[in-house]
C-alpha positions in Angstrom: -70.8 165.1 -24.1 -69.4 163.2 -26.8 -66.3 165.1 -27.2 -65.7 165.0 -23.2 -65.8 161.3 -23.6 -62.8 160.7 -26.4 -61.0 162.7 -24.1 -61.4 160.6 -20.9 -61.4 157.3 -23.2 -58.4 158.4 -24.9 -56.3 159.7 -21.1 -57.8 156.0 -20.1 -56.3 154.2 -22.7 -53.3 152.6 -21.3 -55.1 151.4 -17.8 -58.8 150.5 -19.0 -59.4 148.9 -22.3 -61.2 150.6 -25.0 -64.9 149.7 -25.6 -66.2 148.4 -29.0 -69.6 149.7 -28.7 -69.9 153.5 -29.6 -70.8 155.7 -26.3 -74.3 156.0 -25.3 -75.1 158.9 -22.8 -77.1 158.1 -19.8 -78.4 158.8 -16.7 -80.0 156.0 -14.8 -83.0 157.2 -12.6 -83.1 153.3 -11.0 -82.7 150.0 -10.3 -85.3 146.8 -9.7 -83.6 143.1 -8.7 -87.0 142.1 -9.2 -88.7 143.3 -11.5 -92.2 141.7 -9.9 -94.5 142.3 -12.8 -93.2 145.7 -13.4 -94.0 147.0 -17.2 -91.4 149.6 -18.4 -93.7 150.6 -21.1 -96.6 151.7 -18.0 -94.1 153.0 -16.2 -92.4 155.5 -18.9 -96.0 156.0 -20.5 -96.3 159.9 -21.0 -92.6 160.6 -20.4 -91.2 160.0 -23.7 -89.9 163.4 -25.7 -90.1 165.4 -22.6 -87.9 167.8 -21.4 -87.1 167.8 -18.1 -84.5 170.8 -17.4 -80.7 171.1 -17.5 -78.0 170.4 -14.9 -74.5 171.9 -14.8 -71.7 169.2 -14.7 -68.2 171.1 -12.9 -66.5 167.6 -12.3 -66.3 164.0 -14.1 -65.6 160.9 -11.0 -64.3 157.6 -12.3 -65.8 155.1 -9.7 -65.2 151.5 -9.3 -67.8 148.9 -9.1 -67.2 146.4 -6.4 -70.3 143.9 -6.9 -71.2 141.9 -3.8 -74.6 139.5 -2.9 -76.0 142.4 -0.9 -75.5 145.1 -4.4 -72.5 146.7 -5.8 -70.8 149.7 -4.2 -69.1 152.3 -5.9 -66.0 153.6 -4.7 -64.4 157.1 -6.2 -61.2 156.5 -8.1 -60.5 159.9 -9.7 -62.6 163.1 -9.3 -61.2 165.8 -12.5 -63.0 169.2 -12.1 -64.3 170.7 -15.7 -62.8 174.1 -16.5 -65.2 176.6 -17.7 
């Protein structure tokens, strides 16, 4: 993953400015507005370590945020397909 990134960041580098915090992998499973007493710490309890399978990645979209009162939508830019 890592070395898939410095490539995009570097191809990016002349429209999107570089970020000074290092890349951090991630995959977010959701989102809460409100969090209404939620406790991440109950909610992960058990999960931690785990290994939960593997997923093939073919292609790499760059989407735009467009932020709004109602949530933000995310519109496709750029879709590069991986090679093999």
């Amino acid at each position: 993953m890592a070395a898939v990134e410095r490539v995009v960041s570097h191809r990016l580098n002349a429209l999107v400015p570089a970020e000074d915090r290092p890349y951090a992998p991630h995959v977010t499973v959701a989102r809460v507005k409100e969090a209404g007493g939620l406790s991440r710490a109950a909610l992960f309890e058990g999960v931690t370590g785990r290994h939960f399978g593997r997923v093939h990645v073919d292609a790499i979209t760059l989407f735009e945020s467009r932020l709004s009162p109602k949530g933000a939508t995310h519109v496709p830019l750029q879709r590069s397909a991986l090679r093999r």
